[in-house]
C-alpha positions as CSV (number, residue, x, y, z in Angstrom):
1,X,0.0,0.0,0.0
2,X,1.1,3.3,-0.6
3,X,-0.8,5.8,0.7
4,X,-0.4,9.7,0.5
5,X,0.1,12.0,2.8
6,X,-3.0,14.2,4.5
7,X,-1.7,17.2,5.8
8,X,-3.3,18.5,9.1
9,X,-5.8,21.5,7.7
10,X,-5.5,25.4,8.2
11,X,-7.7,26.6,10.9
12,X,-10.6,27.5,10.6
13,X,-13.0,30.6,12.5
14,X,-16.5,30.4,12.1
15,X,-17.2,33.9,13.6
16,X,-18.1,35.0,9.8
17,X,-20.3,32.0,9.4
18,X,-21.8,33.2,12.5
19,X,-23.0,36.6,12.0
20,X,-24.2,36.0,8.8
21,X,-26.8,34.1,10.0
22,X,-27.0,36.2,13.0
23,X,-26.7,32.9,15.8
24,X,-24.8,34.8,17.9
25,X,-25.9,33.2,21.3
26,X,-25.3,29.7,20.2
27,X,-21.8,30.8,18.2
28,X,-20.9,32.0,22.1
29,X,-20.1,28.3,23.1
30,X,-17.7,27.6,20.1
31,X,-13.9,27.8,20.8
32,X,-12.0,28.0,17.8
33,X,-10.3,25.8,15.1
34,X,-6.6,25.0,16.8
35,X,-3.7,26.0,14.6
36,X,-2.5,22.8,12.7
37,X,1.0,21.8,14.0
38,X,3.8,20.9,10.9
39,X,3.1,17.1,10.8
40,X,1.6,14.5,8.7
41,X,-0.9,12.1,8.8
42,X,-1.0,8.9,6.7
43,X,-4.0,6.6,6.0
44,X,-3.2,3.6,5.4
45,X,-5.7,0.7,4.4
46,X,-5.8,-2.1,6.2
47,X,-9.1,-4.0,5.5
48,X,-11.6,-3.6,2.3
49,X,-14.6,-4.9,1.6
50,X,-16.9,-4.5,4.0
51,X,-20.6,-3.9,3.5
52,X,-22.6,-1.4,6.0
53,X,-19.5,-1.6,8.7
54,X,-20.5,-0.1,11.5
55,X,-18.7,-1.1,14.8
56,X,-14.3,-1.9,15.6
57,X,-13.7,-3.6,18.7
58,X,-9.7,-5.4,18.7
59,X,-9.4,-8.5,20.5
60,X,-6.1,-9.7,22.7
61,X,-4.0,-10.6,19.9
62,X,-4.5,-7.6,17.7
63,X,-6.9,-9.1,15.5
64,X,-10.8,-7.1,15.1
65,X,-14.1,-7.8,15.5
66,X,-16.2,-5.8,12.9
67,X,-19.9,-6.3,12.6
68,X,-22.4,-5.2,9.1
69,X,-25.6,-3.6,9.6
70,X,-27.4,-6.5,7.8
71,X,-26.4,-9.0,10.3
72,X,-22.8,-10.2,10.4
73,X,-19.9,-10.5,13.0
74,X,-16.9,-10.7,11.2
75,X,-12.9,-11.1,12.3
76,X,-10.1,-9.4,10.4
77,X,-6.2,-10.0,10.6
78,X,-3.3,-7.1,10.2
79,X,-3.1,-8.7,6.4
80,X,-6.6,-8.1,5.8
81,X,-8.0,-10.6,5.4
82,X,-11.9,-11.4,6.3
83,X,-13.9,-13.8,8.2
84,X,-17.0,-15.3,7.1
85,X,-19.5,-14.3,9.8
86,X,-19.2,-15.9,12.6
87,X,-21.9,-18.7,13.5
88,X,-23.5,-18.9,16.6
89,X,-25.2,-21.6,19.0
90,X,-28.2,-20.4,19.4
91,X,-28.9,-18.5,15.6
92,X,-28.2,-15.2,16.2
93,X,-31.3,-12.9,16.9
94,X,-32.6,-12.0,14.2
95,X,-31.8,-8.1,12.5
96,X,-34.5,-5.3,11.6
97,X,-31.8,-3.8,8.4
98,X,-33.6,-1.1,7.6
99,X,-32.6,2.4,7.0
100,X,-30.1,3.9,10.2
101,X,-31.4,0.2,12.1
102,X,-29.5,-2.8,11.8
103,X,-26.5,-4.7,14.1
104,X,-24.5,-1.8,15.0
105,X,-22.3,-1.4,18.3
106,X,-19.6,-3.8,19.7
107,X,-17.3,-4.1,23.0
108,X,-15.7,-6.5,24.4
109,X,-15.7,-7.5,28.1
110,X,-13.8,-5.8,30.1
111,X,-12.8,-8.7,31.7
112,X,-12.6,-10.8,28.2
113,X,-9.3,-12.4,28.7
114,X,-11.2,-14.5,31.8
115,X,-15.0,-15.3,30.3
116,X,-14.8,-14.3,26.5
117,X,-17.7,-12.6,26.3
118,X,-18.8,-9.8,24.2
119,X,-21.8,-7.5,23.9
120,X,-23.3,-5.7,20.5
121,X,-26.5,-3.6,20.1
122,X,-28.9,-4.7,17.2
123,X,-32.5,-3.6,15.4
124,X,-34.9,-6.3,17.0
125,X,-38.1,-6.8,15.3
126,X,-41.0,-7.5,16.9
127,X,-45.1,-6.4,17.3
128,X,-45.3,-2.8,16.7
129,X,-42.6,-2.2,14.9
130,X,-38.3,-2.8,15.8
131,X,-36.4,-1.5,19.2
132,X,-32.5,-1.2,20.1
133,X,-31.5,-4.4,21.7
134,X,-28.2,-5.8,23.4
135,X,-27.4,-9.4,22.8
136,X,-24.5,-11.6,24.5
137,X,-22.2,-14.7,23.5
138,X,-18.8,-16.1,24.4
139,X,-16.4,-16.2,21.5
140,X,-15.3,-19.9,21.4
141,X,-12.4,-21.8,19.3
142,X,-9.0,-21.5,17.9
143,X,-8.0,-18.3,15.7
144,X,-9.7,-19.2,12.2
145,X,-12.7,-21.4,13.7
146,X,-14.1,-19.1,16.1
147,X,-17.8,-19.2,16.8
148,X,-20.7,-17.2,19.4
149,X,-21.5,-19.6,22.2
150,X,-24.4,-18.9,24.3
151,X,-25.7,-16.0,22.5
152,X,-28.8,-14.4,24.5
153,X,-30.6,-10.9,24.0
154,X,-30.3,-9.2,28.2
155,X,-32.2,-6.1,27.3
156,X,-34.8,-4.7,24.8
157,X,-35.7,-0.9,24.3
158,X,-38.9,-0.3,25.1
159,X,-41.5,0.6,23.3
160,X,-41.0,-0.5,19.7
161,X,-41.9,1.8,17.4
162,X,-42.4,1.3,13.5
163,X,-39.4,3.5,12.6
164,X,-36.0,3.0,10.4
165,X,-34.3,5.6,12.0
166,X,-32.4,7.1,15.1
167,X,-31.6,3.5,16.6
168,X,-28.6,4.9,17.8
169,X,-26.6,3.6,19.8
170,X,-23.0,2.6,20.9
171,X,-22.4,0.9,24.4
172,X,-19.5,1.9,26.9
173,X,-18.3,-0.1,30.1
174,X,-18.3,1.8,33.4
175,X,-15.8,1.0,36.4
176,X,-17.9,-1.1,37.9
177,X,-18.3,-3.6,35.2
178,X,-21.7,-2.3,34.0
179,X,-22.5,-0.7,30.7
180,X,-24.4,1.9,29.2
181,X,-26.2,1.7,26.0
182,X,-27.1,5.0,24.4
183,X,-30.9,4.8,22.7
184,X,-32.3,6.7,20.0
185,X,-35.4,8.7,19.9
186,X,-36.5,6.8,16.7
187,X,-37.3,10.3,15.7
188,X,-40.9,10.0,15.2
189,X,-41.1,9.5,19.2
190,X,-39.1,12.4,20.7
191,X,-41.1,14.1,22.6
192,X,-40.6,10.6,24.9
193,X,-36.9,11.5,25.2
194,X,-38.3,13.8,28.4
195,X,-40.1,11.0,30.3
196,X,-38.7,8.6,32.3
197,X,-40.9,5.7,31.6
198,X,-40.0,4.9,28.8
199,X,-36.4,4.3,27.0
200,X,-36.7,6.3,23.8
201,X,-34.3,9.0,23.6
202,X,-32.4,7.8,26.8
203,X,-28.5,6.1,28.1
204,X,-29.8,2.9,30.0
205,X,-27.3,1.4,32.8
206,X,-27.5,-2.8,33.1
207,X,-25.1,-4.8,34.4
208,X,-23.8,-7.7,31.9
209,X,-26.1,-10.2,33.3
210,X,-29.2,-7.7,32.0
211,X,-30.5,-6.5,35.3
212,X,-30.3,-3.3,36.7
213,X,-27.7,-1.7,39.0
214,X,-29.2,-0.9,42.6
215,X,-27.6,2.8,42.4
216,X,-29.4,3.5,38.8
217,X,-30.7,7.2,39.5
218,X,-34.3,6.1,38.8
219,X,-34.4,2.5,40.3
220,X,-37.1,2.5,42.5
221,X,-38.9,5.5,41.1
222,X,-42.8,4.5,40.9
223,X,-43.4,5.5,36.9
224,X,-40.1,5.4,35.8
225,X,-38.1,2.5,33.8
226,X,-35.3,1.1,36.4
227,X,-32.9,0.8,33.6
228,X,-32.7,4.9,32.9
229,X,-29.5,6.6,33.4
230,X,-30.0,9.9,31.5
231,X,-32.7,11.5,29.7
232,X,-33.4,13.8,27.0
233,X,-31.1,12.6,24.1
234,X,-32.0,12.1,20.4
235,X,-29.4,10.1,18.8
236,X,-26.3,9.0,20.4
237,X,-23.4,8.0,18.0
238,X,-20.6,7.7,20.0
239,X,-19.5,6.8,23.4
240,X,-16.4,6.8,25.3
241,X,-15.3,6.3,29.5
242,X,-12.9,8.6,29.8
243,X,-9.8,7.0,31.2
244,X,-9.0,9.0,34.1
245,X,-12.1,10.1,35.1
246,X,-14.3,7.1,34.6
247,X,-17.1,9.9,33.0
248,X,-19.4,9.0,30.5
249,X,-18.6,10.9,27.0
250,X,-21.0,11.1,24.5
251,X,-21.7,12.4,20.6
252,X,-24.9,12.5,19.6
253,X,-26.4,14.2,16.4
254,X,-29.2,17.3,16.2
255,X,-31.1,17.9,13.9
256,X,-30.3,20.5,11.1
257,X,-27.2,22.1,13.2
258,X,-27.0,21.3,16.9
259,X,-24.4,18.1,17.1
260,X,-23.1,17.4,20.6
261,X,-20.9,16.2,23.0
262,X,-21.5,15.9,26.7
263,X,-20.8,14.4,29.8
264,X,-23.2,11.7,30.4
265,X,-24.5,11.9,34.5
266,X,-26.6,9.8,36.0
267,X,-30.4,11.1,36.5
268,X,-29.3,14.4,34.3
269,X,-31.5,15.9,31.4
270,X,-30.0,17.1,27.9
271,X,-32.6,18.8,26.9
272,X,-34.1,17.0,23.6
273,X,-36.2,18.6,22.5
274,X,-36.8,20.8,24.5
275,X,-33.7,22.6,24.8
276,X,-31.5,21.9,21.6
277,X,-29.3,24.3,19.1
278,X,-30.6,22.6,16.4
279,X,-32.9,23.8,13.7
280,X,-35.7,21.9,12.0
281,X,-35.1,20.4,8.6
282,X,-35.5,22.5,5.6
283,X,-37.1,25.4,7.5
284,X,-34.2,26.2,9.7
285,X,-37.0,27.3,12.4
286,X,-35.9,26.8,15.9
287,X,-36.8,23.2,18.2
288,X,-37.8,24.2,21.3
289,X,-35.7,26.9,22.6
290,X,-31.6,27.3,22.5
291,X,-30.9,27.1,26.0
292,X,-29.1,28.0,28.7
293,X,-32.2,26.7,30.8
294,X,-33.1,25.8,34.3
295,X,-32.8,22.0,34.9
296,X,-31.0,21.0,31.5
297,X,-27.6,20.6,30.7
298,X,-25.7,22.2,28.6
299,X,-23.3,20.4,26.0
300,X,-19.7,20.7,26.2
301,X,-19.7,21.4,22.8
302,X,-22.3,21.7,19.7
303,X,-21.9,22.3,16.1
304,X,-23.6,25.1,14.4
305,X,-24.9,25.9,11.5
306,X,-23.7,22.7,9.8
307,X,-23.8,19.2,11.5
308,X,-20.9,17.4,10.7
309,X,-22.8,13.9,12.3
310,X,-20.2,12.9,15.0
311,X,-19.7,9.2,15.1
312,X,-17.5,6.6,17.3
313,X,-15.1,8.5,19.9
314,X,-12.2,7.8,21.6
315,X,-9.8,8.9,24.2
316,X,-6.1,9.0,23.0
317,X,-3.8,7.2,25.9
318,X,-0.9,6.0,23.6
319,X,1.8,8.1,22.5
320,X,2.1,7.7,19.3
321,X,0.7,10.7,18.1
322,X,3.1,13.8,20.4
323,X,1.0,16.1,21.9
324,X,-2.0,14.2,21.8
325,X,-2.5,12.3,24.5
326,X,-5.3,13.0,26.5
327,X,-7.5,14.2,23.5
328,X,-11.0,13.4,22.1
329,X,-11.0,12.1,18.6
330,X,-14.4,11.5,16.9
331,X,-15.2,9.9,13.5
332,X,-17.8,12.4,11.1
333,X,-20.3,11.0,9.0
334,X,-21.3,14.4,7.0
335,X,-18.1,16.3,8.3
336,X,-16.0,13.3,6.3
337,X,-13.4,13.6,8.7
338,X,-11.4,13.2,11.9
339,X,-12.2,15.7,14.8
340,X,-9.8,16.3,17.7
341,X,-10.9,17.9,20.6
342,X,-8.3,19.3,23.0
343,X,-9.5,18.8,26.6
344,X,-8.4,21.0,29.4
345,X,-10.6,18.5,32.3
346,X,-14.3,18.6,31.2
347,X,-13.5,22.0,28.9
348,X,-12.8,21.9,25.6
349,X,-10.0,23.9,24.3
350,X,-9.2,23.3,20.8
351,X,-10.7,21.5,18.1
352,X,-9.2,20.2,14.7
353,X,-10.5,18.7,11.4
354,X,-8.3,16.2,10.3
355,X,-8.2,13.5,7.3
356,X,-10.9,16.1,5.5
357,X,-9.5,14.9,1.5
358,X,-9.8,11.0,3.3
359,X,-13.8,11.5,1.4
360,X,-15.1,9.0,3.6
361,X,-18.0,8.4,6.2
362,X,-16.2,7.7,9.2
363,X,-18.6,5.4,11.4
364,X,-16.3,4.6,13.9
365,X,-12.9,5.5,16.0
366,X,-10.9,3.1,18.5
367,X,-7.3,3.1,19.8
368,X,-6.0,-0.1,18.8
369,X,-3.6,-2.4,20.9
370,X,-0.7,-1.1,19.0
371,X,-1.7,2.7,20.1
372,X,-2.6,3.5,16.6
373,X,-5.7,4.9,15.7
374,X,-8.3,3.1,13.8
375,X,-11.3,4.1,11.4
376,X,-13.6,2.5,10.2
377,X,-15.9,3.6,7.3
378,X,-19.2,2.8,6.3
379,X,-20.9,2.3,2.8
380,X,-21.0,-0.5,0.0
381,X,-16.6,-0.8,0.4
382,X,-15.9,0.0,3.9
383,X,-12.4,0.1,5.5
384,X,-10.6,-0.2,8.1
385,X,-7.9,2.7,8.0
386,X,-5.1,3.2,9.9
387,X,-4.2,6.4,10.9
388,X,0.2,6.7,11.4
389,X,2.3,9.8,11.2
């Protein structure tokens, strides 16, 4: 392979783009474009062929787990070479494919080296329509026979709704060995993203087993699903624990404008739709109202006028790439790029578009065991890129 050179991109201020449209409360909360430092990125291609890739999780050995909207688990090597999809014992659950639904999300266990087991989110149909769902198996067998052992579903979105869109979702492991699973609003359902019991338009907290955590903000709440971490989101596309901090990070996508990344608390409201910077399709009319307001929180950072569709996140912790470490990167589906947020504790200081003539969807962003950087890009030839200096 011989891949070219991407040089980091010239700054950019958005204070023009700003008061020509006259946002000037929500361009407020934007900190500028960093200055691009005199170094080169390289993409280099390490897997082809994939169809509707949507999640990268890297097992022990450096090898990765990649799963396809329509249904399909797959394992690649460094040399590139694919899988078949991996059978399971029992069938896997079956997969609503449709539109923004499908298998999507991947992790592996925290504790994988002991019990094998891995977790992925999935479209599951059913009466009234399909839900987000998270399924469980053990990865069995030798390198080259491996197979899902045990596979079971441990939690189903509720209610189903007949919708092909805004499934979300990524999952994240807390410190305590629980995860979180970010939920769509299924976007003809939002206005359910401000009650508690339902889990549309929420982050749900289970433990690996399915149940639910006894310090969940709303277990034992009379009305409210026990599951509920967070309310008030509309359509979470990336996830992350920060490594220091243990936080919850989250990217989720607005509307027309109004992209975000928060800090994820426990029994905390983000506002959709009530409070959101985004702007309805087409009209550019405002959703609700822009916010600051009383019992919401505020993002860390949004993106306005333009989305740019944040995807997959991940902290940097190797050092591989100098002056990095520490940062937020974040795959864009509509940006076509690479983000890096510079993080000063929970603010964010500087912010960088990287990989912009790459020209692909990037669906998803992990570290790998090598402290390389991975993307992963959606669409009828998806890739696995690697991202070296």
């Amino acid at each position: 392979m011989n891949p070219l050179p991407i040089p980091f991109p010239r700054s950019r201020a958005i204070a023009l783009a700003c008061s020509v449209l006259g946002w000037s409360l929500a361009c407020a909360f934007q900190p500028a474009h960093a200055q691009s430092p005199a170094r080169e990125l390289r993409p280099v291609t390490v897997v082809k062929g994939l169809t509707g890739a949507w999640a990268l999780a890297f097992l022990p050995d450096g090898r990765m787990l990649v799963t396809e909207k329509a249904g399909r688990i797959r394992i690649a090597d460094g040399q590139g070479r694919l899988s078949a999809p991996l059978p399971a014992s029992p069938a896997m659950p079956p997969v609503a494919d449709t539109g923004q639904c499908g298998l999507l999300d991947l992790v592996l266990d925290p504790k994988f080296a002991d019990n094998r087991l891995l977790y992925w989110t999935f479209a599951e149909p059913g009466a009234g329509g399909n839900s987000t769902a998270v399924a469980r198996a053990r990865l069995e067998g030798e390198p080259g026979q491996e197979r899902l052992a045990d596979v079971r579903v441990i939690f189903s979105q509720q209610p189903k709704h007949d919708s092909r869109l805004h499934c979300g979702s990524r999952i994240a492991f807390d410190r305590q060995g629980h995860l979180w699973v970010g939920l769509g609003d299924r976007f003809f359902a939002k206005d359910a993203a401000q009650v508690a019991d339902n889990h549309i338009g929420k982050v749900v907290r289970i433990t690996r087993e399915g149940g639910v955590p006894a310090d969940n903000p709303f277990a034992g709440r009379g009305g409210a699903q026990a599951q509920v971490w967070s309310l008030g989101h509309r359509n979470i596309q990336g996830m992350a624990t920060h490594p220091a901090t243990g936080e919850l990070w989250a990217s989720e996508h607005g509307p027309q404008g109004g992209d975000e990344v928060n800090v994820v608390e426990g029994g905390r409201n983000y506002g959709w739709p009530v409070v959101t910077y985004g702007r309805n399709y087409g009209t550019g009319t405002r959703i609700g109202e822009e916010g600051p307001k009383p019992g919401f929180e505020q993002p860390l950072r949004h993106w306005v006028p333009t989305s740019i569709a944040p995807s997959g996140m991940a902290f940097v912790t190797s050092d591989r790439y100098p002056g990095w470490k520490g940062s937020l990167v974040m795959g864009t589906l509509r940006g076509q790029s690479l983000v890096r947020l510079t993080l000063d504790g929970r603010r964010i200081t500087e912010e960088q578009r990287l990989l912009t003539d790459l020209g692909r969807r990037i669906r998803d962003v992990r570290q790998g065991p090598d402290g390389w950087l991975y993307l992963l890009t959606d669409g009828n030839d998806g890739q696995v890129i690697r991202v070296e200096i």
